[in-house]
Each structure stands twice: as structure tokens, then as C-alpha cells.
DOKETI-94082 format. One line per 2 residues: number of its first residue (from 1); their letters; for each residue x, y, z of N, C-alpha, C, O. Coordinates in steps of 0.2 Angstrom, whole numbers, plus 2048, in hexadecimal, padded with zeros to 3 digits. Layout:
// DOKETI-94082
NUM> A> X:Y:Z:X:Y:Z:X:Y:Z:X:Y:Z; ...
END
This chain:
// DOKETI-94082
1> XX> 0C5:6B9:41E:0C6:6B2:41E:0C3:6AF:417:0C1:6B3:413; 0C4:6A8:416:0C2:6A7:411:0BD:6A1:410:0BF:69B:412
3> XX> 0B7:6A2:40D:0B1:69E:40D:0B3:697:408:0B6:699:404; 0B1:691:408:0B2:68D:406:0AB:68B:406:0A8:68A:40B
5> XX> 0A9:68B:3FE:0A1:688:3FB:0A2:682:3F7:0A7:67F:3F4; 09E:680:3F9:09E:677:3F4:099:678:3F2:094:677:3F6
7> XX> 09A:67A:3E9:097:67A:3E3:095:671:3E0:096:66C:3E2; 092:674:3DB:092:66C:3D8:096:66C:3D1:097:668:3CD
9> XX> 09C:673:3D3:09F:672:3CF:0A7:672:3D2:0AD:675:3D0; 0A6:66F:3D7:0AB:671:3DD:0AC:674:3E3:0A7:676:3E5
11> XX> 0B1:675:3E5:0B1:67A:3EA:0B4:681:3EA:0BA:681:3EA; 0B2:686:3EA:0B3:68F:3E8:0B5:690:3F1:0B3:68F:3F6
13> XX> 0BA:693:3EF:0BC:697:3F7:0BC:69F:3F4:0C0:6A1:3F0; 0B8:6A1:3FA:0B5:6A8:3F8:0B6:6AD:3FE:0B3:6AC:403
15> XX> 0BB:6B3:3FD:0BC:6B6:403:0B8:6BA:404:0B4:6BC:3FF; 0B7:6BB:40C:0B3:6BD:410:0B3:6C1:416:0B5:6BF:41C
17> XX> 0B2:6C8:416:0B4:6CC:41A:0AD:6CB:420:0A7:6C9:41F; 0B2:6CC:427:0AE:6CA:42A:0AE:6D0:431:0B3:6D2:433
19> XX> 0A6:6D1:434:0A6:6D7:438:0AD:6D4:441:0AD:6CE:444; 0B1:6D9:442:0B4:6DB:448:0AE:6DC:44D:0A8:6DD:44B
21> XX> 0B1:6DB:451:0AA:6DB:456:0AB:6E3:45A:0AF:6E6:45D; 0A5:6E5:458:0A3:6ED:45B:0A3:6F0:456:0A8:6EF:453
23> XX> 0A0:6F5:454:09F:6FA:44E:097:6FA:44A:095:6FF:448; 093:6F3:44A:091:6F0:445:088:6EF:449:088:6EC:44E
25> XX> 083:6F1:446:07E:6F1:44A:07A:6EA:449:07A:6E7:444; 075:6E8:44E:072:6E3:44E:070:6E1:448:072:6DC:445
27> XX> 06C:6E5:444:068:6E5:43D:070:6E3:437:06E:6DF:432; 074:6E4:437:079:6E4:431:079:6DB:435:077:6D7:431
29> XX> 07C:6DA:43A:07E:6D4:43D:079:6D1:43B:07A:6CC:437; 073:6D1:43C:06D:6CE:43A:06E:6CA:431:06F:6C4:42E
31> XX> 06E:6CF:42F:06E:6D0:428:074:6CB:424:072:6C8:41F; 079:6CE:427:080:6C9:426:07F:6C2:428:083:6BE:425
33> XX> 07D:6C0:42C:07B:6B8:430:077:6B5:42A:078:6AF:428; 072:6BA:428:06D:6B7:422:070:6B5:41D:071:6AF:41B
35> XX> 074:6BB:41A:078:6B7:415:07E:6B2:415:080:6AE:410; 07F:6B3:41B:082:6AC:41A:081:6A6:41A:083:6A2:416
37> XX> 07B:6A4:41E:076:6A1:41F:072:69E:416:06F:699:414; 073:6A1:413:06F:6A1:40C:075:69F:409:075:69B:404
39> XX> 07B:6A3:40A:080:69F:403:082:69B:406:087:699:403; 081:697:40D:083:68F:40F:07C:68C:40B:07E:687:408
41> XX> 076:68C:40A:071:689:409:06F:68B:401:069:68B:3FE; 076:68E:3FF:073:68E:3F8:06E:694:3F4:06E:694:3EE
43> XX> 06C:697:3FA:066:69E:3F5:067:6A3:3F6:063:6A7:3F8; 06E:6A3:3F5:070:6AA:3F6:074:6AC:3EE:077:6A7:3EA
45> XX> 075:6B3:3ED:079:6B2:3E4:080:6B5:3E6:082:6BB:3E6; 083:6AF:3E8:08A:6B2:3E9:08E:6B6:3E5:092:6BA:3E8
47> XX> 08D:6B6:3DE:08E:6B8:3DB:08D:6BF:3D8:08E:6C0:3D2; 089:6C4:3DC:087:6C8:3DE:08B:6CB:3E2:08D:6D1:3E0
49> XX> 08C:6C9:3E6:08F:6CA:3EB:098:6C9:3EA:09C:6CC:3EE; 09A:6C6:3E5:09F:6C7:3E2:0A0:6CD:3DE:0A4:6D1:3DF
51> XX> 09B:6CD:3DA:09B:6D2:3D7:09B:6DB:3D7:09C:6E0:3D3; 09A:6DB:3DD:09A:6E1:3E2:09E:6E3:3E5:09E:6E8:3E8
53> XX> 0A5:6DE:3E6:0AB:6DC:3EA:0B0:6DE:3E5:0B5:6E1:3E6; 0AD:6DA:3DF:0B1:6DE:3DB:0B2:6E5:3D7:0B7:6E8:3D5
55> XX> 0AE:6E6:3D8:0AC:6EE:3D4:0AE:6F3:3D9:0B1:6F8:3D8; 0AC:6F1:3E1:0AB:6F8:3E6:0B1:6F5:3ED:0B4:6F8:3F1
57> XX> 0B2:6EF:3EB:0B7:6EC:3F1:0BF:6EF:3F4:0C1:6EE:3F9; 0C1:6F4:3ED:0C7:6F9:3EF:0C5:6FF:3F2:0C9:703:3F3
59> XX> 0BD:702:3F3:0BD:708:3F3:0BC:708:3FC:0BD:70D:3FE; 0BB:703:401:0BC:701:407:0B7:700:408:0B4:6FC:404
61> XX> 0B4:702:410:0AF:6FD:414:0A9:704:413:0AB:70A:413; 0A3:701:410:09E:704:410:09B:708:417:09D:707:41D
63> XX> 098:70B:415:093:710:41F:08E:70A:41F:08C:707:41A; 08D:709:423:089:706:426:081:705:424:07E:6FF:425
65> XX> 07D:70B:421:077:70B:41F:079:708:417:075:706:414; 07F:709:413:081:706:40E:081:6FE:40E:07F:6FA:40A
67> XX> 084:6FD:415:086:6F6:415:081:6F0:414:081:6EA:412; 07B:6F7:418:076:6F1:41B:071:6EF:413:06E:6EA:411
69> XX> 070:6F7:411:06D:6F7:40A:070:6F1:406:06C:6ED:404; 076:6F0:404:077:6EB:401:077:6E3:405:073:6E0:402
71> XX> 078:6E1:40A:075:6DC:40D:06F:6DA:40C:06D:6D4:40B; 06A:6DF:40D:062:6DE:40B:063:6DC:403:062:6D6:400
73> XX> 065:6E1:400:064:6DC:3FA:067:6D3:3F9:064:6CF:3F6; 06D:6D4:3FB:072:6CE:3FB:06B:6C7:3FF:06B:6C1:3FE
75> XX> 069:6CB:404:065:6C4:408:05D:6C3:404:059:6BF:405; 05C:6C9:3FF:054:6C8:3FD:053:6C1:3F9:058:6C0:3F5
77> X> 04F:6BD:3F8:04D:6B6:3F2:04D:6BA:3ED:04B:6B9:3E8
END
């Protein structure tokens, strides 16, 4: 899907892979809610999170304890 942020320098539409339901454990879903939660309010560094997408985005879907590793980073202030 594609996220739609309003910048103060506009509107950035930023794709967004998003969990199927079943597979995916409480803790990552937690995790994922947080982040998104923070780049709707701003204190999250999207841009990071771009940046990871681009570098690792063709190599597929991370395991799980990977996933979550990076979440934790992506939700820390």
C-alpha cells in the first residue's frame, strides 16, 4: 500500500509493506503499530526506514527475529 505523509514540504507517498494476517507474532505486530504510530506523529525517522528498503528491499522478507530487531530500532526516540 502506499502511505501518504504531509511534510511541511508537502505530501511524500511512501510504500508500505504491510503484514497478511497469520504468520506474524504479537511482539512484531506490537512493534509495527508503534511505528506507525510515530511516523503518523512525526518521531519516527522515516528515513531510515527508507534507507533499509533500499539497500535490503530486493533481498525479500526478513525471519522474523530480524524483523523484529529492526522494528525495535526503527520505534527507539
Amino acid at each position: 500500500m502506499i502511505l501518504c505523509l504531509a511534510t511541511p514540504d508537502g505530501t511524500e507517498e511512501v510504500p508500505v509493506h504491510c503484514a497478511a494476517a497469520g504468520g506474524y507474532g504479537s511482539e512484531e505486530i506490537s512493534l509495527s503499530q508503534s511505528l506507525l504510530a510515530r511516523l503518523v506523529a512525526g518521531t519516527a525517522d522515516l528515513g531510515a526506514v527508507e534507507s533499509w528498503g533500499r539497500s535490503n528491499g530486493g533481498l525479500g522478507t526478513p525471519e522474523p527475529p530480524v524483523r523484529e530487531a529492526l522494528l525495535r530500532g526503527w520505534t527507539e526516540p
